[in-house]
C-alpha positions in Angstrom: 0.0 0.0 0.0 1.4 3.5 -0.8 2.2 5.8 1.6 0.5 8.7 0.3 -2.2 8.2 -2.7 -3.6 11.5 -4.4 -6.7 11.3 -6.0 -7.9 13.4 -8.7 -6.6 16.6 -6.9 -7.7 20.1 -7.9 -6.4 23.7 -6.5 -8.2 26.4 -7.7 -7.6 30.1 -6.4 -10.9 31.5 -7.9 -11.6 30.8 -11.3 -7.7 30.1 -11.6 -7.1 26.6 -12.2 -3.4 25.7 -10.6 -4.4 21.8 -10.4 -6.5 19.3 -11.9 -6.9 15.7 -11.6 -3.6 15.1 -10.1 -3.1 11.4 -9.4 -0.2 10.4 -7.6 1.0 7.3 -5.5 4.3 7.5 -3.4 5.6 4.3 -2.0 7.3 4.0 1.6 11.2 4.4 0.9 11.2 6.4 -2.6 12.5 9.1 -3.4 10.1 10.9 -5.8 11.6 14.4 -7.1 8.9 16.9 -8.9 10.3 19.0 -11.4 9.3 21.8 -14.2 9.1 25.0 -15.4 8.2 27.8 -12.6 4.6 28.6 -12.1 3.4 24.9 -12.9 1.6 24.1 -9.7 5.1 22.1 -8.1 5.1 23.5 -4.5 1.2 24.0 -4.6 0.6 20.3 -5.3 3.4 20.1 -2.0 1.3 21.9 0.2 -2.2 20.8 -1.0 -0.9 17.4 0.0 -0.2 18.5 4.1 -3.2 21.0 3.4 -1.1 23.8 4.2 -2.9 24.6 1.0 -6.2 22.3 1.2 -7.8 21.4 -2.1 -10.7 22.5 -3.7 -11.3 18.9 -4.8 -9.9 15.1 -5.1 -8.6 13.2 -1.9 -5.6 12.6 -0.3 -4.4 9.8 1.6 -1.6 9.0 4.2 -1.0 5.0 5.2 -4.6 4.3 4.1 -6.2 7.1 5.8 -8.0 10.1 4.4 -6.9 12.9 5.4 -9.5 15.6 7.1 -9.6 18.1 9.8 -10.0 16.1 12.5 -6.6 13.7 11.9 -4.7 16.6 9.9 -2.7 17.1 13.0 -1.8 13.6 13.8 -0.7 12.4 10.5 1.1 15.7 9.3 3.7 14.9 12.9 4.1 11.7 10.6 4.6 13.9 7.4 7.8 16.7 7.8 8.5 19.3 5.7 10.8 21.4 4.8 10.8 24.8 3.5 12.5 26.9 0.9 12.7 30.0 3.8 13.9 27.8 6.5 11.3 29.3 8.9 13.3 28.8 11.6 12.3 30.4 15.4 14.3 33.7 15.1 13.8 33.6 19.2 15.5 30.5 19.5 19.3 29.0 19.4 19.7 26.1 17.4 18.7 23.5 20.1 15.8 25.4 21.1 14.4 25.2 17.1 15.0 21.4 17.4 13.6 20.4 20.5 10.0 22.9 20.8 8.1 20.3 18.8 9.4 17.0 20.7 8.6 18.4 24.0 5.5 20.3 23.1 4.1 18.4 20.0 5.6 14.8 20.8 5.2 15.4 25.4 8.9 14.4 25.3 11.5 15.1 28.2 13.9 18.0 27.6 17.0 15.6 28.6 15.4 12.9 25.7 14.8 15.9 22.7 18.0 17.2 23.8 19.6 14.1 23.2 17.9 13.3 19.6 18.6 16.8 18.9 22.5 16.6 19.3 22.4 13.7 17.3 20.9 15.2 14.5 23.1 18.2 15.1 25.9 15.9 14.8 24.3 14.2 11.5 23.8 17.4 8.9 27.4 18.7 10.6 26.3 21.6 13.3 26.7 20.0 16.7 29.3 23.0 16.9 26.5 25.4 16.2 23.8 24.3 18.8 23.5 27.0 20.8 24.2 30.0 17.7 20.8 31.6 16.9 19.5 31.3 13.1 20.9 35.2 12.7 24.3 33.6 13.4 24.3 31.3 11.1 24.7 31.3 6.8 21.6 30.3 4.6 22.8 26.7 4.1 23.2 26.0 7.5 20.0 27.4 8.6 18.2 25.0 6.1 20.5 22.0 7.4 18.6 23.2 11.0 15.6 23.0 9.2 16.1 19.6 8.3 17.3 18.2 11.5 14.4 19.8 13.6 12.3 18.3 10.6 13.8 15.1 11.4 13.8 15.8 15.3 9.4 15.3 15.0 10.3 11.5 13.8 8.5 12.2 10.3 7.8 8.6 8.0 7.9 11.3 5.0 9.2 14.2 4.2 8.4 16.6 1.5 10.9 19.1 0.5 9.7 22.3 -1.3 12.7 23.7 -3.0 14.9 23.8 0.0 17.8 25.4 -2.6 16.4 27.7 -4.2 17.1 30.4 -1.5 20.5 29.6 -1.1 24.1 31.0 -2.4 25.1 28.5 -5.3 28.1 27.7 -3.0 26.1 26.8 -0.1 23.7 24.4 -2.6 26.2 21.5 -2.0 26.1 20.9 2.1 22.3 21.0 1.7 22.4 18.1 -1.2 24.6 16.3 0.8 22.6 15.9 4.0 19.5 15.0 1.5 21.6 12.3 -0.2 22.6 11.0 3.4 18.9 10.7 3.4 18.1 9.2 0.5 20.4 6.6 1.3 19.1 5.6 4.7 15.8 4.7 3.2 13.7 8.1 4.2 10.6 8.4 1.8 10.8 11.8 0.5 8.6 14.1 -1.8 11.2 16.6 -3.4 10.2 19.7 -5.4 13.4 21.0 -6.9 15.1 22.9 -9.9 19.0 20.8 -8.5 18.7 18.2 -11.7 21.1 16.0 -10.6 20.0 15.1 -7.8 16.8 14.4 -9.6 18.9 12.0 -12.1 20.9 10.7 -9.6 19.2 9.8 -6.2 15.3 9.7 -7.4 13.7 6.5 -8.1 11.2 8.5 -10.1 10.5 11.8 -11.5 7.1 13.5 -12.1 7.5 16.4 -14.7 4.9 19.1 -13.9 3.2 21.1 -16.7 -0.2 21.6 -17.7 -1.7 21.8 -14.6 -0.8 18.6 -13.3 1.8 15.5 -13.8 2.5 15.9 -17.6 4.9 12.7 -17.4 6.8 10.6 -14.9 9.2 7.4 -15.0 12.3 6.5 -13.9 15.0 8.9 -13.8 17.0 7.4 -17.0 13.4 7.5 -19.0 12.7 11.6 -17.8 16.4 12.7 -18.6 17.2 9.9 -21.5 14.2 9.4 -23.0 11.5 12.0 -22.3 8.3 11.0 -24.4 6.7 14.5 -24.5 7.1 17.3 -26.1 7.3 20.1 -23.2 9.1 17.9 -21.2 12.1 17.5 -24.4 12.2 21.4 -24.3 12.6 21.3 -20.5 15.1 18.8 -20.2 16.8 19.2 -23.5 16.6 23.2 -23.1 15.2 23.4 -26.3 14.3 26.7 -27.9 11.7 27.3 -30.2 10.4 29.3 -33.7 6.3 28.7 -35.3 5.1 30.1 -38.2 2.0 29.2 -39.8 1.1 29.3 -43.6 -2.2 29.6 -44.4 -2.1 30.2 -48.0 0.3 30.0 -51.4 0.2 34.0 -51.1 2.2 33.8 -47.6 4.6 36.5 -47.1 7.7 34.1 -47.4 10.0 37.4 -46.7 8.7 37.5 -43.4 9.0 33.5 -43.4 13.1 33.8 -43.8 12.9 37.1 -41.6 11.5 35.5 -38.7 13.6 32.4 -38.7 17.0 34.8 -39.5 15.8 36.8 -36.0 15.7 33.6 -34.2 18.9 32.4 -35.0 20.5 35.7 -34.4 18.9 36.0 -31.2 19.8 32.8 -29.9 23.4 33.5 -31.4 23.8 30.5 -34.0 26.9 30.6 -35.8 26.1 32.1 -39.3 27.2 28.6 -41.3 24.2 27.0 -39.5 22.1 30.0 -39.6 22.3 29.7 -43.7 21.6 26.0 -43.6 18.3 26.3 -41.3 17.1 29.4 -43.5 18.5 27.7 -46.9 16.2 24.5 -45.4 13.3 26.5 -45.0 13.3 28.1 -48.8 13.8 24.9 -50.0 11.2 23.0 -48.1 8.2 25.4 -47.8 8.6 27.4 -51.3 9.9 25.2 -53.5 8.8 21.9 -52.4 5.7 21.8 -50.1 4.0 25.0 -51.0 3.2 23.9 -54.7 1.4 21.1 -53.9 -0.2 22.0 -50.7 -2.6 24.9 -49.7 -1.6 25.1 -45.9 1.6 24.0 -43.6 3.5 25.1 -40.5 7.2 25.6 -39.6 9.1 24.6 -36.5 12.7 25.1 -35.6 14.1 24.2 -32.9 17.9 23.7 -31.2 19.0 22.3 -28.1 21.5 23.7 -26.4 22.1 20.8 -24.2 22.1 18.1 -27.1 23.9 20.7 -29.5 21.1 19.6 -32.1 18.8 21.8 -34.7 15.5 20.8 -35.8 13.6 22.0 -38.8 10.1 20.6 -39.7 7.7 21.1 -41.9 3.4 19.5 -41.0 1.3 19.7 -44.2 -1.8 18.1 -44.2 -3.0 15.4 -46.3 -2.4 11.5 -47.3 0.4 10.0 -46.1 3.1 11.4 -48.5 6.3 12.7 -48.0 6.9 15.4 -50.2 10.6 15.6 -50.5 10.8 12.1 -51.5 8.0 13.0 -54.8 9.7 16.1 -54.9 9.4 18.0 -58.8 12.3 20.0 -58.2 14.9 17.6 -58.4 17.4 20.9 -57.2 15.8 21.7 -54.0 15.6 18.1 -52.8 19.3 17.5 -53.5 19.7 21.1 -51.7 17.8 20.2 -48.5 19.3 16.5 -48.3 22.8 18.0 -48.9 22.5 20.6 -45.8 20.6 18.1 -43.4 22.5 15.6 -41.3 19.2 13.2 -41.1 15.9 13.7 -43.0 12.5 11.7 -41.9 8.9 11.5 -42.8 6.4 10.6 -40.4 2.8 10.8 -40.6 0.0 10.4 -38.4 -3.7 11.5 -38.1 -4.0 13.0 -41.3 -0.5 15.1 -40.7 2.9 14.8 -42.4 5.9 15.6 -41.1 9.5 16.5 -42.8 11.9 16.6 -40.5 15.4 17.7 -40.8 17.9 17.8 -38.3 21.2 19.6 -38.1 24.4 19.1 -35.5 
């Protein structure tokens, strides 16, 4: 049985959607990272699972039981979490932040939450620090505070809501660290974060968030090797992208080679390639699809990750590839001569020219 089961989940804030039907199952011992581009509901489907941020609709579950107001309290001691502004007790030394909830939360003796405490101290590397005050200390050592007196409540999960992204790039390491540590020892944990290695490296899955909800998920080597949708390629790969649409033989192909000369120059591609992609797009949509068809669309794209350029060309219709039954015998040798790989595909009434640069 999973640990914590989401259930057709919606957030709304008024008539803003943020989530809808969510579903989501996390097993005891994974580590499940949540990543994607800013704005797409990560940290909000974080907290609507705790209810820091209850839903507007769908369930959640924790071991089995549904969460409501009258067990929120018992099962969130079960469920940590830890915070991208630390929100550490400003009134209290280090010790103090660790040992309030054991003693008030958990009725533990000081001398037993002090113990714990120094343990975990010891664990994430402050023992040295117990008794500084969170003023005293730097932002990656507050959050490892934040993690210990996390850890200090006993949690069976913990969900981590981009407990990086406030820090100094120097300090981003000590903070991974103590996670990994984590990881390792078996601690089920729910991590929103923009650090993609650690997503690669110490997840056993990944859900990519887009759209309102989980776009895609699978194992780390499937998200980062393999991604199967489209938004998730462009997040991983850092793809950038240009769209024009032609809806007649009368298009203003000027603005065409304009538009994909600007993109190109914006996104500083060397000029050799620059001539290849707008050479490409002559060839393809003037002299070879445009006769023949009434209507298509143009896409180029390049990652700078892979180091790849993509140009393709839909045009409705049967399933016929255009370049292959091309009349101008010129621009096909042309566009095969300046592409590295050329495909067809066609599906749903759609054909597709692809041609890829490197």
């Amino acid at each position: 049985m999973s640990i914590i089961s989401v259930k057709n989940l919606e957030k709304r804030f008024g008539d803003n959607v943020i989530l809808q039907n969510v579903n989501a199952n996390i097993e005891k011992g994974e580590v499940v990272s949540i990543i994607g581009p800013s704005g797409t509901g990560k940290s909000t489907f974080l907290r609507a699972i705790n209810f820091l941020d209850p839903p507007t609709g769908g369930e959640v579950f924790f071991d089995g039981e549904k969460l409501t107001k009258k067990n929120l309290d018992a099962i969130r001691r079960r469920m940590g979490m830890v915070f991208q502004s630390f929100g550490l007790f400003s009134h209290l030394d280090v010790m103090g932040n660790l040992t309030a909830g054991p003693v008030k939360l958990l009725k533990k003796s000081k001398a037993e939450a002090d113990e714990k405490a120094f343990e975990l101290l010891k664990m994430v590397g402050l023992a040295e620090r117990a008794k500084f005050y969170p003023q005293q200390l730097s932002g990656g050592q507050k959050q490892r505070v934040a993690i210990a007196r996390c850890l200090a409540m006993s949690p069976e999960v913990i969900l981590f809501d981009e407990p990086t992204s406030a820090l100094d790039p120097t300090m981003v390491s000590e903070v991974m660290a103590v996670m990994r540590s984590l990881a390792k020892s078996g601690m089920t944990m729910l991590v929103v974060t923009h650090e993609m290695s650690f997503a690669r490296d110490v997840s056993n899955r990944v859900l990519y968030m887009d759209e309102g909800g989980i776009y895609e998920e699978g194992t780390p080597a499937e998200i980062f090797g393999n991604p199967k949708k489209s938004k998730t390629q462009a997040f991983i790969y850092n793809i950038r992208s240009f769209h024009y649409e032609i809806a007649s033989r009368d298009f203003d192909y000027v603005e065409m080679l304009g538009g994909v000369e600007n993109f190109c120059f914006n996104h500083a591609i060397d000029k050799k390639t620059a001539n290849k992609l707008q050479l490409l797009a002559e060839e393809l949509v003037i002299n070879i699809i445009m006769p023949k068809y009434n209507a298509c669309s143009l896409n180029l794209s390049f990652s700078e990750k892979l180091g790849t350029y993509e140009l393709s060309v839909l045009y409705k219709g049967e399933n016929s590839d255009a370049l292959e039954n091309a009349e101008d015998n010129l621009s096909a040798m042309m566009v095969r001569g300046n592409a590295k790989e050329i495909h067809h595909e066609y599906a749903d009434g759609t054909n597709v020219i692809k041609a890829v640069l490197q």
